[in-house]
TORTI-387596 format. One record per residue: residue number from 1; x, z, y of N, C-alpha, C in turn. Coordinates in steps of 0.1 Angstrom, whole numbers, m for minus. Atoms other than C-alpha are relative to their C-alpha. Layout:
N
NUM,X,Z,Y,X,Z,Y,X,Z,Y;
...
END
This chain:
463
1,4,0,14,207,89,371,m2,m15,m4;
2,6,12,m2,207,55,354,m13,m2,m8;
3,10,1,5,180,38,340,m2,0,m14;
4,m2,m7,13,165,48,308,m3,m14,m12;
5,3,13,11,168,21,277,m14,4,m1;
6,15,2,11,140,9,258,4,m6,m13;
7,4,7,16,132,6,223,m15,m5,m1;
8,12,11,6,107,m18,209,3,1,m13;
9,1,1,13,97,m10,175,m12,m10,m5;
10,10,9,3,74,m36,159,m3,2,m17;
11,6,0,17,51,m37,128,m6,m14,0;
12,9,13,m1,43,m76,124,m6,m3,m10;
13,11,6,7,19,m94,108,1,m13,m3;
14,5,14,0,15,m128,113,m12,m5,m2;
15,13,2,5,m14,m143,94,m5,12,m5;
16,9,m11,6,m40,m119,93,m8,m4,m16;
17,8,9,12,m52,m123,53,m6,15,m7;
18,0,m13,9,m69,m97,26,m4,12,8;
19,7,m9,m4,m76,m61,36,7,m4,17;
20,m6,0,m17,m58,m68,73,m13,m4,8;
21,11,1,m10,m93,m82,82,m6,7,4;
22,5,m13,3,m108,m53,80,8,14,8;
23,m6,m14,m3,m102,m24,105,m1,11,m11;
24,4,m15,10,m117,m2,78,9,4,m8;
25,m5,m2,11,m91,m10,55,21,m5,0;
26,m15,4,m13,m56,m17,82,4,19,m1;
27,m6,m12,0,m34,15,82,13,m1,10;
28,m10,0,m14,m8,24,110,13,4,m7;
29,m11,1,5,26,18,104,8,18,7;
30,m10,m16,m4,42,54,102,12,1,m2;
31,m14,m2,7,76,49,91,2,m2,18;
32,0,4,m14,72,35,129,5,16,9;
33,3,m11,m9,61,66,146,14,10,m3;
34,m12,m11,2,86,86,125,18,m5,7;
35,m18,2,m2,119,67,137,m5,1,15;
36,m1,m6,m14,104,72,174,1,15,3;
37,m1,m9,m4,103,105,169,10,7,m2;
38,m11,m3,m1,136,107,159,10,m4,10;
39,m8,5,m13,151,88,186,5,11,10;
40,m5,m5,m12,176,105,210,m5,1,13;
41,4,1,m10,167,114,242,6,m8,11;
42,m7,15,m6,173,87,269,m5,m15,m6;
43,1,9,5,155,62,254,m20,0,2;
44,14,3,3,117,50,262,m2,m8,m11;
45,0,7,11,104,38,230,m15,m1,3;
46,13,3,2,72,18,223,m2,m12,m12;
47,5,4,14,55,4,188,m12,m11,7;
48,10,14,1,37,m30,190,1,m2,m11;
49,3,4,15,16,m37,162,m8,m12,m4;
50,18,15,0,m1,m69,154,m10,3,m9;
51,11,m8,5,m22,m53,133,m17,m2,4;
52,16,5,m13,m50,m62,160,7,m14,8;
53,m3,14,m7,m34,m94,168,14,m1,5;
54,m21,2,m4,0,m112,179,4,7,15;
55,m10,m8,m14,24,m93,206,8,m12,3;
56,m9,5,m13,39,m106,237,16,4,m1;
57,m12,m6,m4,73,m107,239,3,9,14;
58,m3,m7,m15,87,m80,264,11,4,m1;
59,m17,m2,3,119,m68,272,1,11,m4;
60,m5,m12,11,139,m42,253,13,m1,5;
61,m15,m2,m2,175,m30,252,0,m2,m14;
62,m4,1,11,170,m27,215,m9,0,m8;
63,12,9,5,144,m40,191,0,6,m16;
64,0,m5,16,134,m25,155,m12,m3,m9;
65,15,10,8,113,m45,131,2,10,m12;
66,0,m5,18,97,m28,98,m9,m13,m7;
67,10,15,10,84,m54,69,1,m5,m14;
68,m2,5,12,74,m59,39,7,m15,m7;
69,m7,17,6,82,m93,14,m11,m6,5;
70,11,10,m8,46,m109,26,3,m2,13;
71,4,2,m15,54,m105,64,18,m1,1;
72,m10,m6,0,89,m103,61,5,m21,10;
73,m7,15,m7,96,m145,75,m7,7,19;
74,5,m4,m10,70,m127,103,13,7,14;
75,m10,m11,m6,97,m101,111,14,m11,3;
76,m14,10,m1,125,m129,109,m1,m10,13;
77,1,4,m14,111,m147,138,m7,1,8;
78,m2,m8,m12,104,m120,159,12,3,3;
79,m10,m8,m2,138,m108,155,10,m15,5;
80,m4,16,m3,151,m150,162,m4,1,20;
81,1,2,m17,133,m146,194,3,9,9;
82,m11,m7,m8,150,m117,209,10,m2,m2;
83,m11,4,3,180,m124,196,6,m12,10;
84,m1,8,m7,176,m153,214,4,3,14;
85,m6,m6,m11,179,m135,246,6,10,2;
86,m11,m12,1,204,m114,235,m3,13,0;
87,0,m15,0,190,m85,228,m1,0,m16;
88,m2,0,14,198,m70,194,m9,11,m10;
89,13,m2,10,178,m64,162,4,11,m11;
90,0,m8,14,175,m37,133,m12,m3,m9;
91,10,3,11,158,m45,105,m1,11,m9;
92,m1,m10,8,144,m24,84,m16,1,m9;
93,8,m2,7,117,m12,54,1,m8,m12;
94,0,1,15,112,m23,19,11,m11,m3;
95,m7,11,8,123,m57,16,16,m2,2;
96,m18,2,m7,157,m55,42,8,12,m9;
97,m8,m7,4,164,m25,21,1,m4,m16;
98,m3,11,13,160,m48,m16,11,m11,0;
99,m15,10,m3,182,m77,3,4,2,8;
100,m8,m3,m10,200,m65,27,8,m12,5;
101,m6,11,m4,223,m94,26,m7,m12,4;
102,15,15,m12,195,m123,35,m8,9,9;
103,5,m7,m14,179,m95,62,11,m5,8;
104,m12,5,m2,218,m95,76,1,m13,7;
105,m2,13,m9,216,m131,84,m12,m4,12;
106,3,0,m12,187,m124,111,1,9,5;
107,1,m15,m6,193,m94,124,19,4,6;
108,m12,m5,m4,224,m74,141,3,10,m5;
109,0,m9,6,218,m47,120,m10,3,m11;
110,7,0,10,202,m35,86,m1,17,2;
111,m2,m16,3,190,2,80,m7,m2,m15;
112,1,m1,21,188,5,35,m6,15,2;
113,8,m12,6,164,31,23,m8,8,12;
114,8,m5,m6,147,61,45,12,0,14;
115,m4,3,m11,157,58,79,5,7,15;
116,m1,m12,m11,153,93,98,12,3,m2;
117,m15,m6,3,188,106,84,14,m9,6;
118,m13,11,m5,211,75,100,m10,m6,13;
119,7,8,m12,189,63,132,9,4,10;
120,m7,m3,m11,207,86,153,16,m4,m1;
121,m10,8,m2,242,68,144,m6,m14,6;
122,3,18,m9,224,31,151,m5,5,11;
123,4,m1,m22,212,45,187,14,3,7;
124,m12,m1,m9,246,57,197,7,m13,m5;
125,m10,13,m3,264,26,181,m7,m11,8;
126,6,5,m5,238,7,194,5,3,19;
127,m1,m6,m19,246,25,233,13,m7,2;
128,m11,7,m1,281,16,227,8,m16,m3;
129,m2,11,3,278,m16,219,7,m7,m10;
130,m7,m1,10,292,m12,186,m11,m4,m14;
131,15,0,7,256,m21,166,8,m11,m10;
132,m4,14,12,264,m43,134,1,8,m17;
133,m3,0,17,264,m45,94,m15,8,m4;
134,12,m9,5,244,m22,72,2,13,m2;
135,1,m19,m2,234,17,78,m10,m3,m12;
136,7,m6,9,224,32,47,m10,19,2;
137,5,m13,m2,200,62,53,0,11,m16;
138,1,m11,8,202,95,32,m15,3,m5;
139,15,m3,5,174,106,9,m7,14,14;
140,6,m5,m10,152,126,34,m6,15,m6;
141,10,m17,5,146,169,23,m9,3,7;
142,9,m4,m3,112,171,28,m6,10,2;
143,5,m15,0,109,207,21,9,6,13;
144,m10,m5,m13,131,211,53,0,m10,9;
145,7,13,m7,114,181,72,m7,4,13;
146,9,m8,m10,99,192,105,m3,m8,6;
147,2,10,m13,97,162,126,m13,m4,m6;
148,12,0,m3,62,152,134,2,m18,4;
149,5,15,m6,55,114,142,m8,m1,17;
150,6,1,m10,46,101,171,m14,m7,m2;
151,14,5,0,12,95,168,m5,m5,15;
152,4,3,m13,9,92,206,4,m15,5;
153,0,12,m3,22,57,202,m7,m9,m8;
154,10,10,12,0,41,174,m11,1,7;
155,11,5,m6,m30,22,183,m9,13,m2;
156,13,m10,6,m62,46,184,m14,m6,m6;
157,12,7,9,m81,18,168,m2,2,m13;
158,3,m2,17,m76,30,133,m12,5,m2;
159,13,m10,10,m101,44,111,9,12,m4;
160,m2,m12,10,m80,65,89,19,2,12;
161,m12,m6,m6,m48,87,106,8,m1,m13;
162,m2,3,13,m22,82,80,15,12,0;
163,m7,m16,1,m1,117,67,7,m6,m12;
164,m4,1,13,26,112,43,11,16,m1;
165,m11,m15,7,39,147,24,9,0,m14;
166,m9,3,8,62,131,m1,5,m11,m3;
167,m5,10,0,87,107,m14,6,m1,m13;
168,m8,m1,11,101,94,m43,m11,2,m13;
169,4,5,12,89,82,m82,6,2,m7;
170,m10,m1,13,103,95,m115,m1,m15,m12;
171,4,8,7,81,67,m130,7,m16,1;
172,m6,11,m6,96,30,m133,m9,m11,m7;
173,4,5,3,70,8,m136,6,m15,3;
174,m7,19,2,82,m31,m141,m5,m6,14;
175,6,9,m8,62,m45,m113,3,10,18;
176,m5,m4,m10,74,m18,m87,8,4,5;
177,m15,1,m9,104,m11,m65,m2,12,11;
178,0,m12,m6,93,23,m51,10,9,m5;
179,m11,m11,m2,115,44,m70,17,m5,m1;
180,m12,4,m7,144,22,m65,3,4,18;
181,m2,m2,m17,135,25,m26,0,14,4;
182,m1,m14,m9,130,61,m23,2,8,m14;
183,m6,m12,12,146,75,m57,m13,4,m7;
184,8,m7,12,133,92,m86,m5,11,m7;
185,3,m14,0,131,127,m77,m8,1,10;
186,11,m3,m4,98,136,m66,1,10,14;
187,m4,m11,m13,104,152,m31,m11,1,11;
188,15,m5,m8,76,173,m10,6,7,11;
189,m1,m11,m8,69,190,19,m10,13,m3;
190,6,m16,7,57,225,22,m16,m4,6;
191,21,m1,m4,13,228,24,4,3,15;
192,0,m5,m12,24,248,54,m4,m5,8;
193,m2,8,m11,36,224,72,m10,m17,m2;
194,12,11,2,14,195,63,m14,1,4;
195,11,m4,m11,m15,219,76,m3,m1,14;
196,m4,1,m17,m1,224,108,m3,m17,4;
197,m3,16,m5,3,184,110,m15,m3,1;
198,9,4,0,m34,179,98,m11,6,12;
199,6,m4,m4,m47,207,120,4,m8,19;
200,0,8,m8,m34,187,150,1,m16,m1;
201,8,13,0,m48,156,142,m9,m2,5;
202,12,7,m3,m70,138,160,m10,m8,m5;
203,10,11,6,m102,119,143,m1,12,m14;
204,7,m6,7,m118,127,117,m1,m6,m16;
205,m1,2,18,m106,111,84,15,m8,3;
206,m9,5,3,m73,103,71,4,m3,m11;
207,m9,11,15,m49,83,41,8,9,m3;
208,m14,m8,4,m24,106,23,6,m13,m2;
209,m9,14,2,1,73,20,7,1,m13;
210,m9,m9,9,20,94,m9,m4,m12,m10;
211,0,8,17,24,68,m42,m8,11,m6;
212,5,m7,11,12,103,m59,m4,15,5;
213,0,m13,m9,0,132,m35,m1,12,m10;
214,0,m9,11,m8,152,m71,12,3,m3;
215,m15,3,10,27,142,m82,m2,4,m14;
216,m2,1,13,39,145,m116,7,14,m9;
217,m11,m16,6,52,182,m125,m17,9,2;
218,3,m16,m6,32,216,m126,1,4,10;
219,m3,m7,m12,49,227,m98,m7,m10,10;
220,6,14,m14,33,189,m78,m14,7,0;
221,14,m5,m1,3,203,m87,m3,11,2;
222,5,m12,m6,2,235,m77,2,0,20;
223,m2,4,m15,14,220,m42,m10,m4,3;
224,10,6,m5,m14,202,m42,m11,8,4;
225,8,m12,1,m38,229,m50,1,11,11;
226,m2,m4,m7,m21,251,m25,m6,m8,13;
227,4,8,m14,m24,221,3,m20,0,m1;
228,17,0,m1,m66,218,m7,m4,12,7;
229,2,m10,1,m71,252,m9,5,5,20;
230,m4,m1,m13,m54,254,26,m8,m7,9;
231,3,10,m8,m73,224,40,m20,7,0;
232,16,m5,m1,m109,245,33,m1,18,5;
233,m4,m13,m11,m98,281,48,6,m3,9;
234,m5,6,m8,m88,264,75,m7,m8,4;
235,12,5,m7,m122,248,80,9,m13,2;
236,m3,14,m10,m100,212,90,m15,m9,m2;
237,7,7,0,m130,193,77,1,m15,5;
238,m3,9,5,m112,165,72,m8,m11,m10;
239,7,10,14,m126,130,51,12,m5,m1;
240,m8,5,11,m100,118,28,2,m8,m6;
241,1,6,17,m84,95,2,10,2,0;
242,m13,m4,6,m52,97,m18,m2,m11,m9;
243,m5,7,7,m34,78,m41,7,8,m14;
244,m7,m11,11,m27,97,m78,m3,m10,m15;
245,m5,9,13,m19,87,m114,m14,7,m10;
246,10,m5,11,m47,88,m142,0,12,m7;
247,5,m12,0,m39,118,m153,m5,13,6;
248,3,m11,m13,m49,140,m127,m17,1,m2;
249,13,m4,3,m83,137,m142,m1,12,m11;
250,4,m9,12,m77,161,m169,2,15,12;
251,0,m11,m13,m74,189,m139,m12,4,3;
252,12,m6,m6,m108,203,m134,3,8,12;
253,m6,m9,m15,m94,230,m109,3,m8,13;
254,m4,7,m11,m76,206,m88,m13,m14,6;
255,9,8,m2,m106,181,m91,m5,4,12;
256,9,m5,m7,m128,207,m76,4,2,16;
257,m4,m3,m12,m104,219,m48,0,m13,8;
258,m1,12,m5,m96,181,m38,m18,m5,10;
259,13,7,m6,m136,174,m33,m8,12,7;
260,8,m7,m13,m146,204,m13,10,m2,12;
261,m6,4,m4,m112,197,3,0,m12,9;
262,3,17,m7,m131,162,21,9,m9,m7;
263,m3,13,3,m116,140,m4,m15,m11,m6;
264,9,13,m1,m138,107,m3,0,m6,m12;
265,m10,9,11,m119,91,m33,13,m7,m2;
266,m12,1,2,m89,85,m50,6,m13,m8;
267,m6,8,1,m67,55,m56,9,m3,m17;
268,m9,m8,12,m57,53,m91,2,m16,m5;
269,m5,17,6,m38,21,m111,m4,1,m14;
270,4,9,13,m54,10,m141,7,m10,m7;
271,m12,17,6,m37,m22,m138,m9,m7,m10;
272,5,5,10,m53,m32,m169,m6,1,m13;
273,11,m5,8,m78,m32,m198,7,m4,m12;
274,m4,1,13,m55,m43,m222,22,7,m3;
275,m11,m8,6,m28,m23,m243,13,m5,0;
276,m10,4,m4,m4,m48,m242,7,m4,11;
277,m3,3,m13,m2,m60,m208,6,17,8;
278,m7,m10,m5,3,m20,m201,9,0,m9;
279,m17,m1,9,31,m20,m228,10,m4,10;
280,m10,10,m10,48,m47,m204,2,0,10;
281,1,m6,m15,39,m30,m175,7,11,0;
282,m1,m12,m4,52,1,m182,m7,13,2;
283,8,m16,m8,27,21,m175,m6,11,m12;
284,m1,m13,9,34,49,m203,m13,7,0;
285,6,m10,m2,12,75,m188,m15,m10,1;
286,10,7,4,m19,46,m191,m1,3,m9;
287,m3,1,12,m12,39,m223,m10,16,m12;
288,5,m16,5,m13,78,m231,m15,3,m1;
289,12,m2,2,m46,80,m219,m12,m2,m4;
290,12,12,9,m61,51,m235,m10,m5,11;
291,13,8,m6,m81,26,m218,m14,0,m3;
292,15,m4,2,m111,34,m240,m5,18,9;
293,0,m13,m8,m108,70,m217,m1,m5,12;
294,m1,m2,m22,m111,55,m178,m12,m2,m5;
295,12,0,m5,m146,56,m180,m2,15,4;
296,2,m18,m3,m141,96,m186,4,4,16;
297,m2,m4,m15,m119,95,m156,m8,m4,12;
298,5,5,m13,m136,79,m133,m12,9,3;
299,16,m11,1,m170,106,m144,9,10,6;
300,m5,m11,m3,m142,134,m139,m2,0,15;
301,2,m2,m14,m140,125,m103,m17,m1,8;
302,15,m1,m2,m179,119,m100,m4,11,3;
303,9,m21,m3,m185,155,m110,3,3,11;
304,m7,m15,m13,m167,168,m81,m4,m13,14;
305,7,3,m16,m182,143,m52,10,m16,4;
306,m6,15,m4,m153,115,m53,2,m11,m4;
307,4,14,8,m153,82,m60,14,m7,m1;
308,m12,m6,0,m126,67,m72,2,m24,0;
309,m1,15,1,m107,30,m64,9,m8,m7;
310,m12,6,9,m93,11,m92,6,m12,4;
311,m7,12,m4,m63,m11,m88,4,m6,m13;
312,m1,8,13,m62,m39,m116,11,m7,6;
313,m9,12,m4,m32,m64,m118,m8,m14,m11;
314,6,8,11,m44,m96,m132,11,m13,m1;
315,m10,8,1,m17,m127,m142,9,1,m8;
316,m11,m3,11,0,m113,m168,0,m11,m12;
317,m3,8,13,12,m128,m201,m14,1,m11;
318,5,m2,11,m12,m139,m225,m16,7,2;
319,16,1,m6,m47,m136,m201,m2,m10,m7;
320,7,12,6,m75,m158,m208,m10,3,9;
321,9,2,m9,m108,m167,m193,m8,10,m9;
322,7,m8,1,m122,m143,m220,4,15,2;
323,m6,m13,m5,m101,m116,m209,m6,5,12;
324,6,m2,m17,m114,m120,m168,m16,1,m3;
325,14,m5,1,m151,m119,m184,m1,18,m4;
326,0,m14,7,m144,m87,m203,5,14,12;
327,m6,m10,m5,m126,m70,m176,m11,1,16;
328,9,m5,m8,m153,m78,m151,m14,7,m2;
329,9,m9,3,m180,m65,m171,7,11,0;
330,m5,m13,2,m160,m35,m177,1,6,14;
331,2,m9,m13,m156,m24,m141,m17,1,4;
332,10,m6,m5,m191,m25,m134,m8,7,m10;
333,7,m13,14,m200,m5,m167,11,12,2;
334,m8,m14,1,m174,18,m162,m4,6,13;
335,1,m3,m7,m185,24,m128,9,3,11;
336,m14,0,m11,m154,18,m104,m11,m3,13;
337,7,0,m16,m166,20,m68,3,m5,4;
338,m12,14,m8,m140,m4,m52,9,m2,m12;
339,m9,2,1,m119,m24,m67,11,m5,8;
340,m9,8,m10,m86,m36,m56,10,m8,m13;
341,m1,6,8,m76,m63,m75,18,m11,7;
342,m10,11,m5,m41,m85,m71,5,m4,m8;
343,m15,15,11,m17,m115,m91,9,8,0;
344,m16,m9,2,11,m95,m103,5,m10,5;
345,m12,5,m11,41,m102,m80,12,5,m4;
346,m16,m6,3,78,m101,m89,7,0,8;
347,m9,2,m11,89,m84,m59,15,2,2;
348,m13,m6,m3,124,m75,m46,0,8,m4;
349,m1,m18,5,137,m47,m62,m5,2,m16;
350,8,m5,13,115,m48,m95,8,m5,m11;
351,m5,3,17,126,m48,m131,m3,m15,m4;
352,4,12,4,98,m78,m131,8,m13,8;
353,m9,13,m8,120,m100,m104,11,0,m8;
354,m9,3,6,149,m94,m123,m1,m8,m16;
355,2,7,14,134,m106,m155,m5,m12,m1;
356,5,14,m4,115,m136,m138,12,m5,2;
357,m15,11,m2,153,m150,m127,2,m3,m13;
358,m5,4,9,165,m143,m162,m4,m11,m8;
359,10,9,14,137,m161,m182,m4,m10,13;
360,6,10,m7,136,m187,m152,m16,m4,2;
361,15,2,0,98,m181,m146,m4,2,17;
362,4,m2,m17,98,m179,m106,m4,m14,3;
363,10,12,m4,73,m209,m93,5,m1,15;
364,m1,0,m16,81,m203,m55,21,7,m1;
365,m14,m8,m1,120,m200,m53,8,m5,17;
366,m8,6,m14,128,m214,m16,m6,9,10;
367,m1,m12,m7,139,m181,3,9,m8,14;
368,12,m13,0,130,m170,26,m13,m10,5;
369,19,6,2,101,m195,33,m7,5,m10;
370,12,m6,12,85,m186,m2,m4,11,3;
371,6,m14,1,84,m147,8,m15,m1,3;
372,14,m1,m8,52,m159,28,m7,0,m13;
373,8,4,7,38,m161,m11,m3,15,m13;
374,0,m15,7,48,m127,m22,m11,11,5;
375,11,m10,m5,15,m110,m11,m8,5,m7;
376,9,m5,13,m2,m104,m45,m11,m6,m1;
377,11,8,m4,m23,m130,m37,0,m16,m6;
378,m9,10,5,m1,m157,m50,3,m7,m14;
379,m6,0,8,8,m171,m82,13,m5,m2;
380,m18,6,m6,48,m175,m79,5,4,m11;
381,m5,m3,9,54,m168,m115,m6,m13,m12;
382,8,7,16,48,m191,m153,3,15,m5;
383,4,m6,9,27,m168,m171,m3,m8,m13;
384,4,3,13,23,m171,m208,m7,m2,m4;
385,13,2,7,m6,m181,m222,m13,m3,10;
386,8,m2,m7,m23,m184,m189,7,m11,13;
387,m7,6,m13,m20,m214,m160,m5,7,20;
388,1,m6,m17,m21,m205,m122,m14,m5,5;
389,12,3,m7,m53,m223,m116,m12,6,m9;
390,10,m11,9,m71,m204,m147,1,18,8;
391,m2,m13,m9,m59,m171,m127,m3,3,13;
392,8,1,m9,m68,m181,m97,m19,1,0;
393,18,m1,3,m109,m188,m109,2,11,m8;
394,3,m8,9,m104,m159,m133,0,9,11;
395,m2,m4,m16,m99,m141,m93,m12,3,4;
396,16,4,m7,m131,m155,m78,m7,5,m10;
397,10,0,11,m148,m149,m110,m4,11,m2;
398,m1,m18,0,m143,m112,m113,m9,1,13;
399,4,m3,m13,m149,m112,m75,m13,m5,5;
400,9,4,m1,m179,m131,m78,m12,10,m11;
401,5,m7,11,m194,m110,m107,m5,11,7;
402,1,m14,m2,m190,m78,m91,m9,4,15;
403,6,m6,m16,m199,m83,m55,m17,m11,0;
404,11,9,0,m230,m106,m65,m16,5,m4;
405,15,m7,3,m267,m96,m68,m4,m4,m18;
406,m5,m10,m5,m274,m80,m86,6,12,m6;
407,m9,m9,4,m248,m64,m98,11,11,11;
408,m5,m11,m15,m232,m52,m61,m12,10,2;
409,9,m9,m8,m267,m32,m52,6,7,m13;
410,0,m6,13,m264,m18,m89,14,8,m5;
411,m8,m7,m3,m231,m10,m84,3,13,7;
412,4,m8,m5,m236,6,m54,m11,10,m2;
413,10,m8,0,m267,27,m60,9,10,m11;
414,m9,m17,12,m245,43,m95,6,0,8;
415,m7,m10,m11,m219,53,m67,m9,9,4;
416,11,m8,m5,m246,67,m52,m4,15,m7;
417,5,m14,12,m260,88,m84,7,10,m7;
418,m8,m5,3,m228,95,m95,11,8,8;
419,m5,m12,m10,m211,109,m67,m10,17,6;
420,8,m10,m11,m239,127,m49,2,3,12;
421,m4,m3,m11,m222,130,m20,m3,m11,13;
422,5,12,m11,m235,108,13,11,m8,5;
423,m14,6,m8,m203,107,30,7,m9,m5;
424,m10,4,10,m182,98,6,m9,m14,m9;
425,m2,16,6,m204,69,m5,m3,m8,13;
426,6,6,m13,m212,59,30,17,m7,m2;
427,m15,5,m1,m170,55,31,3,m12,m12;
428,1,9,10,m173,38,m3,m6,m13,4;
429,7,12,m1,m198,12,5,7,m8,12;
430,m10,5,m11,m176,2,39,13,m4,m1;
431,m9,5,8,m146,m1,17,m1,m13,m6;
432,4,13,8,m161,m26,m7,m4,m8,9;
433,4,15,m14,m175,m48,26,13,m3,4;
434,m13,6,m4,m136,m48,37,7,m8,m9;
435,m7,5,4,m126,m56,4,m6,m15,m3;
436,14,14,0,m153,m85,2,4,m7,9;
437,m5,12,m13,m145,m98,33,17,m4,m2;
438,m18,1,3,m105,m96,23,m3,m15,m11;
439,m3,14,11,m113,m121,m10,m12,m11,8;
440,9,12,m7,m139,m143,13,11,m5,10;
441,m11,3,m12,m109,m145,35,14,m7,m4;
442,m16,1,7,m84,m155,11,3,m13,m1;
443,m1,17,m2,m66,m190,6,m7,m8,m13;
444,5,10,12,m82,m197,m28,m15,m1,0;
445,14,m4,m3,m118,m182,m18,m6,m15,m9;
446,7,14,5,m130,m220,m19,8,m10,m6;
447,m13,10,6,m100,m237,m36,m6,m3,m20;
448,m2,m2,17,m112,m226,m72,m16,5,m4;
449,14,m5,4,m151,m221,m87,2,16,m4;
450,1,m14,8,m158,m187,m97,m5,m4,m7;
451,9,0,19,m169,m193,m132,10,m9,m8;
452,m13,9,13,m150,m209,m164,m15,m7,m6;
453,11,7,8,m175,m238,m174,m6,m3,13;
454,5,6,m11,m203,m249,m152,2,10,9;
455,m6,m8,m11,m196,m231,m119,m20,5,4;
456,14,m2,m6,m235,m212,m105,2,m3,13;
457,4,6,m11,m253,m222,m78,9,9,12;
458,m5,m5,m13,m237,m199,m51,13,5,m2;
459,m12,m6,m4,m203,m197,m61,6,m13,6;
460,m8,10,m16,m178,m213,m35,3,m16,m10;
461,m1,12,4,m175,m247,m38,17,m8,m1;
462,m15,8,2,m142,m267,m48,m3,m7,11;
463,m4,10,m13,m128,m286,m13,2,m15,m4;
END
């Protein structure tokens, strides 16, 4: 018998920055686990994650990087340095499947889109020594999906186990490149089988990863409903969060099932307080709901025990420094429990990259060195009405407002009164410490005052 290959799949990192510092708020790369558990037999495979710090080179027969556009130079020289000793590389995940042709130039091979439906051609061409160009993977039928991840190769340092039961975005918002990467038809798996998955999980809280675990139909929502409803006759006693779109507050039913169901709190995009900036974002289904209405949503999920974490984009056209005062009072009057706050980014793939080339407004254009700037953390665009160093303090300023006495205790305590639930703000309050420590960790932290005018005594000092 001869000896059995090896695969090396890798999730790199590089510079640890933002939520990465933070175990609490680091999640395990599952696209990972799933292409090991596709793998042919004949093949030892093992997932190095720097996620908890840089990996050792070791040897391989054949080597498979996943990586976004922030880590994506990361993945480019890992894949330089085996290559180096001749062993050959697949690249793969969001960004190699946006440019495939600049991935292509470090790599031996590209896999475009989902990856389970074409892996088993790149392992046999791969055996035969036939590995090269670009494998396009088929959309993945979820409702006829059975493979299980290997969880038995992901670190066991996580916090949260991470379950994804769908793929695919009907929505096209400007600033995202999800439903270019995994299409526009909303595709599930059965409750069933998502039970079974959860009931052999190990630990004691997980991430639905899903863009929209409600989804966007009747029928998404009766899936969902079905999956809750399953997850509390079934005793899993699971703790929770998800990722779902602002209307999913007008659902009382599903609210309720969701928070006896151990959801913690839910992930929802706001993006922003002003009507135009959603006009230009796209985000229709905002719009609809009216920005003077997220305070209702955010009470909807109160009633039922969960807290909920808004994600703001801030850098758009036609900010101001009275805009970053108005929008940080408004999160702690509306009562958001976490936020998660980022610089719009015009990544690969988005409507907004293709419109930053046209109107020549990209600030960072020297690829692939610049990707290191594509992290949402960046300002790599001219905005309108607004310079990069006003965006940057308008950053700190928010982030100094919200997490500062005492408006953080005052914060926390309404989670507290408004949830009612212990758990679920015990999870909350340990969130907001990761995401605290993420912007104390960041490259502008001390680069830029928090305040517009005289700067107060305890915000970071200019270097």
């Amino acid at each position: 018998m001869g000896r059995m290959k090896k695969l090396l799949l890798i999730n790199p990192v590089g510079k640890r920055s933002g939520s990465l510092l933070s175990r609490f708020s680091t999640f395990q790369p599952l696209s990972l686990a799933y292409i090991a558990a596709v793998t042919p037999p004949g093949w030892e495979v093992k997932i190095a994650d720097e996620n908890f710090g840089p990996i050792d080179t070791e040897d391989a027969d054949l080597v498979g990087i996943t990586a976004f556009t922030g880590n994506i130079n990361r993945a480019y020289e890992l894949a330089a340095e085996y290559r180096n000793r001749n062993v050959k590389v697949v690249l793969g995940g969001i960004h190699a499947s946006m440019i495939p042709e600049e991935a292509l130039r470090f790599a031996d091979a590209i896999v475009v889109g989902e990856a389970e439906g074409i892996w088993g051609k790149v392992i046999e061409d791969a055996a035969q020594g036939r590995l090269s160009g670009i494998y396009t993977g088929p959309r993945v039928d979820l409702s006829r999906f059975s493979v299980k991840p290997r969880r038995d190769l992901m670190s066991p340092r996580y916090v949260f186990q991470s379950v994804q039961t769908s793929r695919g975005c009907p929505f096209n918002c400007e600033f995202c490149s999800v439903s270019r990467y995994l299409g526009t038809t909303y595709r599930q798996r059965k409750p069933g089988d998502i039970l079974s998955e959860l009931a052999e999980i190990e630990g004691k809280y997980v991430f639905f990863l899903d863009d929209n675990l409600v989804g966007y139909s009747v029928e998404s929502r009766d899936r969902a409903k079905e999956l809750f409803r399953g997850m509390i006759e079934r005793g899993l006693k699971k703790r929770w969060w998800m990722q779902t779109s602002i209307n999913t507050a007008d659902d009382e039913e599903l609210l309720s099932l969701a928070g006896r169901a151990g959801c913690m709190f839910a992930l929802i995009g706001f993006e922003s307080i002003s009507d135009e900036s959603l006009s230009e974002m796209k985000k229709g289904i905002n719009i609809k709901v009216g920005v003077a209405n997220y305070k209702k949503v955010i009470k909807a999920f109160h009633r039922h025990g969960m807290g909920v974490i808004g994600s703001f984009i801030i850098g758009n056209d036609n900010e101001s420094p009275l805009y970053y005062r108005a929008l940080a009072r408004f999160l702690v009057a509306a009562g958001v429990d976490i936020v998660q706050m980022f610089i719009l980014t015009p990544l690969p793939g988005t409507a907004l990259m293709e419109r930053m080339k046209k109107e020549e407004r990209l600030l960072a254009v020297k690829f692939p060195e610049d990707w290191a700037k594509y992290r949402l953390s960046y300002v790599v665009r001219k905005s309108r009405g607004v310079d990069a160093d006003t965006i940057y303090r308008g950053d700190n300023y928010i982030k100094h407002y919200i997490y500062s006495f005492p408006r953080y205790p005052y914060r926390m305590l309404k989670s507290l009164l408004g949830i009612r639930k212990l758990s679920s703000f015990v999870a909350i309050w340990k969130f907001n410490k990761a995401v605290k420590k993420g912007w104390r960790g960041s490259h502008y932290f001390r680069e830029y005052p928090a305040t517009f005018g005289s700067a107060p005594a305890d915000a970071p000092p200019r270097r």
